[in-house]
C-alpha positions as CSV (number, residue, x, y, z in Angstrom):
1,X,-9.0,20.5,15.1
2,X,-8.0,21.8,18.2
3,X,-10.8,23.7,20.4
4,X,-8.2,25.9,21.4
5,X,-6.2,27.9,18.8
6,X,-3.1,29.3,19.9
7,X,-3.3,33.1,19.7
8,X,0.2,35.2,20.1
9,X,0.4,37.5,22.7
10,X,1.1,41.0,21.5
11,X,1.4,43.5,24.0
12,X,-1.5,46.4,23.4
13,X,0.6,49.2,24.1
14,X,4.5,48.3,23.3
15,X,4.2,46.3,20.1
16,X,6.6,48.8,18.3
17,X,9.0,48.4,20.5
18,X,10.0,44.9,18.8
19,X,11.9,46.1,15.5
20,X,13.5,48.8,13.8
21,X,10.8,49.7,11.2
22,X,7.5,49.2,13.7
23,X,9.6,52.0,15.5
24,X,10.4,54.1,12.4
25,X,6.5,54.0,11.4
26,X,5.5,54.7,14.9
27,X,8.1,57.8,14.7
28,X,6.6,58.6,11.2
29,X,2.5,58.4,12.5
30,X,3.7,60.3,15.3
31,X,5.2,63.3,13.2
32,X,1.8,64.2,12.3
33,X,0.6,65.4,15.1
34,X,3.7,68.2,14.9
35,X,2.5,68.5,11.0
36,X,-1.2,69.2,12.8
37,X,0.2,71.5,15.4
38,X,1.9,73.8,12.3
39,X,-1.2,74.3,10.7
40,X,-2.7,75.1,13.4
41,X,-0.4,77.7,14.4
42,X,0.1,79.0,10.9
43,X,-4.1,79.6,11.2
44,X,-3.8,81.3,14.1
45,X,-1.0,83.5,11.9
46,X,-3.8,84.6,9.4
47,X,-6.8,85.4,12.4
48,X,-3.8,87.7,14.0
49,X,-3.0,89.1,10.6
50,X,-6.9,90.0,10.4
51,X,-7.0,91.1,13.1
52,X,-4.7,94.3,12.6
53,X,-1.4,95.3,12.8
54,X,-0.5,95.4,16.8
55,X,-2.2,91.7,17.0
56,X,0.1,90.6,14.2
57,X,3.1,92.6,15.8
58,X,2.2,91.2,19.1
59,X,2.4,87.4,17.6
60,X,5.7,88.2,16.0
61,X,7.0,89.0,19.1
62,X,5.9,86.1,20.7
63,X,7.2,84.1,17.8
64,X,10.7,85.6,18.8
65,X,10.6,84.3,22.4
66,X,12.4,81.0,23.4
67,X,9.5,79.1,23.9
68,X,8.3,80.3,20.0
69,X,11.9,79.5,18.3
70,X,11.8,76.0,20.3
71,X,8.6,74.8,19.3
72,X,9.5,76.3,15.5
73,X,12.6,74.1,15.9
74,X,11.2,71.1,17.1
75,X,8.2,71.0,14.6
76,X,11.3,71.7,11.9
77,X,12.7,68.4,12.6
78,X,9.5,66.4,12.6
79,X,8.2,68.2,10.0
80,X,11.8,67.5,8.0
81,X,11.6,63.7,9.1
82,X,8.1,63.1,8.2
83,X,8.2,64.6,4.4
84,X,11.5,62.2,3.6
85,X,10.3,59.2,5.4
86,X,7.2,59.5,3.2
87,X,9.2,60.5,0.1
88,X,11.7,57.2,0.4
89,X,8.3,55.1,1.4
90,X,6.7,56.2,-2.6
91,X,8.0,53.9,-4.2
92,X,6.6,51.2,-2.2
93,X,2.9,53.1,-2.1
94,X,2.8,54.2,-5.7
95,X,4.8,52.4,-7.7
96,X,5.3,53.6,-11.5
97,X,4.8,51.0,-14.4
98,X,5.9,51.9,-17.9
99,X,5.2,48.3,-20.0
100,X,5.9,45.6,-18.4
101,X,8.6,47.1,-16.4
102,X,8.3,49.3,-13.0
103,X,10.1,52.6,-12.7
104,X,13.1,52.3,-10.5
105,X,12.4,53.4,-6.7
106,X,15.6,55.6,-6.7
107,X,13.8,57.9,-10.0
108,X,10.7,58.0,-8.2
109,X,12.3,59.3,-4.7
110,X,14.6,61.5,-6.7
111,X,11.6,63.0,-8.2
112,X,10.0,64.0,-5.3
113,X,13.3,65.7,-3.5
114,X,13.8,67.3,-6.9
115,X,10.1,69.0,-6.6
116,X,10.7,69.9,-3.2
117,X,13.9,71.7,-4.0
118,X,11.8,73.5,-6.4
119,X,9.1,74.8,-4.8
120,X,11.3,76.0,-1.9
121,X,13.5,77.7,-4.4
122,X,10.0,79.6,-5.7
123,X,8.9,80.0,-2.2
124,X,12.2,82.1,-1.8
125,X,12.6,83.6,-4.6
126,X,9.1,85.0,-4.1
127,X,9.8,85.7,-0.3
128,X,12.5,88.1,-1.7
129,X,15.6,85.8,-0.5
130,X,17.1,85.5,-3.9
């Protein structure tokens, strides 16, 4: 036995760079932080909301200025990236078993769009869209 063992060299701060899917899950991890930033924000939504009506009016307006509509926009598209990633990754972190056999990935994905469909359709039917 050698005293030496051969250890591979990974780079500590470009590893992902290699393949396809290390970037995709770096992409994925890093959507969270826009996921983070939107909850955030939607807190500091409610504390202007409590705090009366020209605070709330004052954050509406603020919500209207480019810099609000960009940062809406850009957490849109993370936000939208992360929730499919995750729901085409389900069947590979939960899969189903029925018997001896494993529900098909494609059902289990389906699933999950078909809930989200849902609930937005209740979130605007009760937001008054419909």
């Amino acid at each position: 036995m050698s005293r030496k063992p051969y250890v591979r060299e990974v780079p500590k701060t470009t590893w992902y760079f290699r393949q396809g899917r290390y970037m995709r899950y770096m992409g994925r991890e890093v959507t969270c932080i826009f996921v983070g930033a939107y909850a955030l924000f939607l807190l500091v939504a409610i504390k202007r909301l409590s705090e009366g009506r020209a605070a709330y009016e004052a954050f509406l307006e603020g919500l209207s200025s480019p810099a609000g509509i960009l940062f809406q926009v850009v957490t849109l598209i993370f936000v939208l990236y992360h929730a499919t990633s995750w729901f085409n990754l389900t069947p590979k972190a939960m899969p189903v078993q029925r018997g001896e056999q494993f529900l098909p990935g494609g059902v289990i994905v389906g699933a999950h769009y078909a809930g989200w469909v849902v609930v937005s359709l209740v979130v605007l039917f009760l937001a008054g869209v419909f």
